[in-house]
N, C-alpha and C positions, 0 to 999 in steps of 0.2 A: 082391874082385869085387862083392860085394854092398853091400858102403857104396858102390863108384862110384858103383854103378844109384842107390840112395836117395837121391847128391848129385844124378845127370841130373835123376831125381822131382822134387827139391825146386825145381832152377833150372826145371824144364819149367813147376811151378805158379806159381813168381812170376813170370816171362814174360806165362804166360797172365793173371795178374790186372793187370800193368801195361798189356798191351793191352785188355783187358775195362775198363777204367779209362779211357784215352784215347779208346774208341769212347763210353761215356757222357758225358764230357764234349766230346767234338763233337756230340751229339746234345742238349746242351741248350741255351736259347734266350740270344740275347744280354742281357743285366740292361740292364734301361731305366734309360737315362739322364734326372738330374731336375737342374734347376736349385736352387741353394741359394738356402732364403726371405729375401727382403728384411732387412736390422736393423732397420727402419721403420716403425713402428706403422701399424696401422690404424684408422682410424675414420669414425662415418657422420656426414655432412651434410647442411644443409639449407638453403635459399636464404634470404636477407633478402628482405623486399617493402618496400618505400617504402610509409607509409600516407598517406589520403588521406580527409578529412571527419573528422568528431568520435569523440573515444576511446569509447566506451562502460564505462561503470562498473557494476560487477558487483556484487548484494549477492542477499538473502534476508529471508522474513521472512513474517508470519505475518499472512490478511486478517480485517480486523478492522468492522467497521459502521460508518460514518461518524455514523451518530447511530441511539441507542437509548435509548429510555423504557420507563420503569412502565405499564403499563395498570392505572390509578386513576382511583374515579369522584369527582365537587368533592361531589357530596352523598350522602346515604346513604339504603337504602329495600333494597325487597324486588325482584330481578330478574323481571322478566314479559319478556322476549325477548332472545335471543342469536342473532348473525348465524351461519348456517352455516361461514364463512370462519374465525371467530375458534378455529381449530384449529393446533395446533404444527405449522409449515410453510405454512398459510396462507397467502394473496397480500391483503392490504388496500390500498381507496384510496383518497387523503388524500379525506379529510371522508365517507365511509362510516361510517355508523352501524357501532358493533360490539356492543353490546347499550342495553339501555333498562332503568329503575328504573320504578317505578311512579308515575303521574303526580297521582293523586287527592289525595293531601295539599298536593303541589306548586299543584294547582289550586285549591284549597280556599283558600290562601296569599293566593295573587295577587287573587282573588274581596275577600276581607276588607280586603286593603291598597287595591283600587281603589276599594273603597264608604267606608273611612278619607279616602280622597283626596278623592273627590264632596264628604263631609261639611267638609273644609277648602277644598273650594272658593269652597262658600256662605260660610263663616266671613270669607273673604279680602273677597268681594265685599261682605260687610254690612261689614267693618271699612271698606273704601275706601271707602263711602256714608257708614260714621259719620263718616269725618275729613273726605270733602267739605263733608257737613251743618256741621262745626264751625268750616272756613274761612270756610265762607259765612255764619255767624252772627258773628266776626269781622270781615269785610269792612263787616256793615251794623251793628255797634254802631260801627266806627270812624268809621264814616261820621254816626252821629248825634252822635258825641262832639266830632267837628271837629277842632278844633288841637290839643285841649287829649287827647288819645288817643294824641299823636306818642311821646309818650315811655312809652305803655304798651307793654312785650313779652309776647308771647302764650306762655303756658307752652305746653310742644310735647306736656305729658299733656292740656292744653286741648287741641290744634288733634289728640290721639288718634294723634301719629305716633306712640309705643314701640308702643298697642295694634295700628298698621296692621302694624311690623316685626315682631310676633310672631306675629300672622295668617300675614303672609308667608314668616316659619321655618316656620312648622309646616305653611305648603301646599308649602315644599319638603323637611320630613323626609316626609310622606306618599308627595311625589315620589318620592324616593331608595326609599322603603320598595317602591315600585310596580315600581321598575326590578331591585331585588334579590330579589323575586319572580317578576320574570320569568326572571331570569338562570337562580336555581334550576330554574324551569319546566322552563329549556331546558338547562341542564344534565343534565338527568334521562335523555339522549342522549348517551350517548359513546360521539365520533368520531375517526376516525382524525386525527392530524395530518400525515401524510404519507403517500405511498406506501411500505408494507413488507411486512415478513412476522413470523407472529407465532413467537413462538419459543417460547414456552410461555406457559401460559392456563389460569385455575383458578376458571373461574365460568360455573353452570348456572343455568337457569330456578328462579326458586321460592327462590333465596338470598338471604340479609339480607347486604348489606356496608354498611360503614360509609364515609365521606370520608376519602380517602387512603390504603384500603385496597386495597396492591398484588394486581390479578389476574391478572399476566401480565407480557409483555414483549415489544415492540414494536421493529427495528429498519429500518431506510432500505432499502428498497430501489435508487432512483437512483444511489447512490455508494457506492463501502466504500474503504476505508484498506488501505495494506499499512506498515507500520512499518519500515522497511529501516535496522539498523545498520550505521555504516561507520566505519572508520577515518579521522582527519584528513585523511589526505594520499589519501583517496577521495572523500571531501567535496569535497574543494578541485579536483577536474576537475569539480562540477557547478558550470556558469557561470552567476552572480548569484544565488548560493544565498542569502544572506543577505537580498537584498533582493527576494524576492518574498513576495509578498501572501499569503494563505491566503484559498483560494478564490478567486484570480482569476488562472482558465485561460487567460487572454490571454498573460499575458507569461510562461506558467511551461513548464519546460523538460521536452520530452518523452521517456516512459518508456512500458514493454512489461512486462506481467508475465505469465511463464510457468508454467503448472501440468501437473500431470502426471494423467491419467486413463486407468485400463486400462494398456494400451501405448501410448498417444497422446499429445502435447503440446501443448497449445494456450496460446494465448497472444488479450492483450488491451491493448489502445492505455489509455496513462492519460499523468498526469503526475505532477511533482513539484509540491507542494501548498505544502510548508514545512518548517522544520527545529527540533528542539525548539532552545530557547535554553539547552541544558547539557549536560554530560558526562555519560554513567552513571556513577557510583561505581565500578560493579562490572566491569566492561568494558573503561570508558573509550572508550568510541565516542559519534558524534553520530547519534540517531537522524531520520534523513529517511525524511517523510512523501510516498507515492505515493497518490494518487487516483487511482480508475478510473470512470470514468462506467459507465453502463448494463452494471454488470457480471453481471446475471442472464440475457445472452442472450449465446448460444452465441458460444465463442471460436473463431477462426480457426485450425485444424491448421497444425503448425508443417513436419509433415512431408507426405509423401504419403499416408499412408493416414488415415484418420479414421477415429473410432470405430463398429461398427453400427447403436449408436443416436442417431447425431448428436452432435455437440460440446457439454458441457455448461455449465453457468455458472459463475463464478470463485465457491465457496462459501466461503462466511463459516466461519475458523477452517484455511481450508485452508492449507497451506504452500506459498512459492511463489521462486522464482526471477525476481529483477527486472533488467532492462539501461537502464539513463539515457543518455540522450543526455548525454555530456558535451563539455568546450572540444574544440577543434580544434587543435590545435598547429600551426605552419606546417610543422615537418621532423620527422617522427619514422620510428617503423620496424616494424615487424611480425616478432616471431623463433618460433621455436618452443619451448614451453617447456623442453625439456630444454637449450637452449642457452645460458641465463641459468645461470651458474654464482654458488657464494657469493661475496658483494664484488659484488657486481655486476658483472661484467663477461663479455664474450664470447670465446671463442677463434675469427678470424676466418682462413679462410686464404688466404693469398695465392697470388704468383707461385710456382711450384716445386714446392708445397705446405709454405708453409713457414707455419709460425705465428703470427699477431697477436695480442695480449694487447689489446682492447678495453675502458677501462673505459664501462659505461651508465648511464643512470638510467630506473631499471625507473616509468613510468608509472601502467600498470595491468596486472595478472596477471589472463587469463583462464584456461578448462580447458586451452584447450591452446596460447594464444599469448601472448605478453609483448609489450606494447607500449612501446619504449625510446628514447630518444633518445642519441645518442654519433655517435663517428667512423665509420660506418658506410656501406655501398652497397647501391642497389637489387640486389639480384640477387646481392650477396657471398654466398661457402657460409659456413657457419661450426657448428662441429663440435658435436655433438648427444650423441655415443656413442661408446664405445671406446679412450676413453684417462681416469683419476683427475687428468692432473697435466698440467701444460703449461709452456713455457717460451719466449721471447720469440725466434721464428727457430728451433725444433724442428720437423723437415721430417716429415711423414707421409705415408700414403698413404690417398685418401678414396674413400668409397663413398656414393652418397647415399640419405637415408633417405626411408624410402615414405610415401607419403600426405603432409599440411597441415598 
């Protein structure tokens, strides 16, 4: 009797746990349904643009003074004045005195070579009286002698010309001696030969220097150089590189050089100038020469904000980033640079989303766009991201990517 009861026990609890089991599995929620992911690769795109006007060619490179001199005086003496200006950083302008040597000896000079000179002037004039007086004594002995005179020649130390010609050297070495006296005179003033700035300078009042003793160093204000290394095949988008002049802004092809100040970027109109006629050794680039006219006054902000103290001047030694107007292609195209793949070429995609294998010829590489010319469309996507490998009709699925 008592194992029955244990057997009802044991069926009454499995009962109850099969129904205790049925009511929690109708009390739990239906499992959401998902669709299985595509086979299909994913990846981002980004439109072609048809370009349109000249490529811009991209370099760097480091601003340099268009012209710089010694500040050296032609004669030597003791300093008695210096221009306040003639200080490191300095503004000089052409033909401003920049100090003065002492003039008293210089004066003394010229005094002695002028009274030299008076004295060969008299010399000249008595010489030109004596060869008159000798012509003319000449004239009337021929005259008394008649016929018989015809065949006498007058020696030329008779008629005193060697003595007129030597008169006449020595009133013109006095001359010359007068004129190089003055010149020192006036040399004893040195002036600026251009408008610049000084860049360093090592002469005070009260100093001995000698002729051609360097006191400084003087460079251009009005223009400075930027040296921009480039590659051949960067060269050769600037049009009529080879045949422009050096220093004539007429026909020469325009450039923009950008520098960086604070958080600011400003930039300045210049041109291309010329190009060295050789390779670097070391490189192997041709270095093209940009000029920038008036580059000590404030550059144009590139962005919106500008700096608080105003925009400053493109300085000499800065580093800078330059953009060249280069040729104009009649058909080329604007990609973004992740889209230029090795080999050159682009993965474009078509109808379906199916895959185009593009080859291009990469123009010019900027930061962030490749300018190419190939088989290409305004406004094709062609794929940026998200796939290592591609194959000619491999269909994907595209997303396109943010921003230019």
């Amino acid at each position: 009797m008592r194992r029955f009861f244990n057997l009802l026990l044991a069926l009454a609890i499995v009962a109850g746990s099969v129904l205790l089991a049925v009511f929690l599995i109708s009390l739990a929620p239906e499992p959401e349904q998902r669709e299985l992911p595509s086979p299909l690769p994913f990846v981002t795109t980004a439109p072609v643009f048809a370009g349109s006007g000249s490529i811009p060619v991209f370099g760097a490179g480091t601003v340099r003074p268009s012209a710089e001199v010694d500040i050296a005086p032609q004669v030597g003496g003791r300093v008695v004045w210096v221009d306040p200006a003639l200080r490191s950083g300095g503004r000089i302008e052409a033909g401003q005195t920049m100090f003065r040597i002492e003039e008293a000896d210089y004066v003394n000079r010229l005094r002695e070579a002028e009274a030299a000179l008076a004295d060969r002037r008299v010399a000249m004039l008595e010489a030109e009286e004596e060869a008159a007086i000798a012509r003319d004594e000449l004239e009337r002995y021929t005259e008394r002698q008649g016929d018989s005179a015809l065949d006498v020649e007058a020696s030329p130390l008779a008629l005193r010309e060697p003595q007129l010609a030597a008169a006449r050297a020595a009133l013109e070495r006095e001359e010359a001696r007068v004129a190089d006296a003055n010149l020192a005179l006036s040399r004893t003033r040195v002036d600026a030969p251009f408008n610049g700035f000084v860049r360093d300078e090592s002469v005070d009042v009260g100093q001995f220097v000698a002729p051609g003793q360097s006191l400084g160093r003087l460079f251009a204000a009005d223009e400075v150089e930027v040296v921009v290394p480039l590659a051949d095949a960067n060269a050769a988008l600037i049009p009529d590189l080879w045949a422009l002049g050096a220093g004539n802004d007429e026909q020469a092809v325009a450039a923009r050089v950008i520098a960086q100040y604070g958080a600011s970027r400003y930039a300045w109109d210049g041109y291309v100038d010329r190009a060295d006629a050789s390779v670097d050794e070391q490189t192997r680039t041709i270095d093209v020469i940009v000029r920038v006219p008036e580059p000590f006054t404030a550059g144009a902000p590139t962005g919106a904000a500008d700096a608080p103290g105003g925009g400053p001047p493109l300085l000499v030694g800065k580093f800078v980033d330059v953009e060249i107007e280069g040729l104009a292609p009649e058909r080329y195209f604007r990609v973004r640079r992740a889209a230029l793949r090795p080999g050159n070429e682009v993965w474009a995609i078509g109808a379906g989303g199916a895959v185009t294998i593009v080859p291009v010829r990469a123009l010019q590489r900027g930061d962030d766009e490749v300018y190419v010319t190939g088989n290409l469309e305004d406004g094709q996507a062609v794929i940026t991201g998200g796939i290592q490998f591609a194959t000619d009709g491999m269909r994907v699925r595209t997303g396109e990517a943010t921003g230019r």
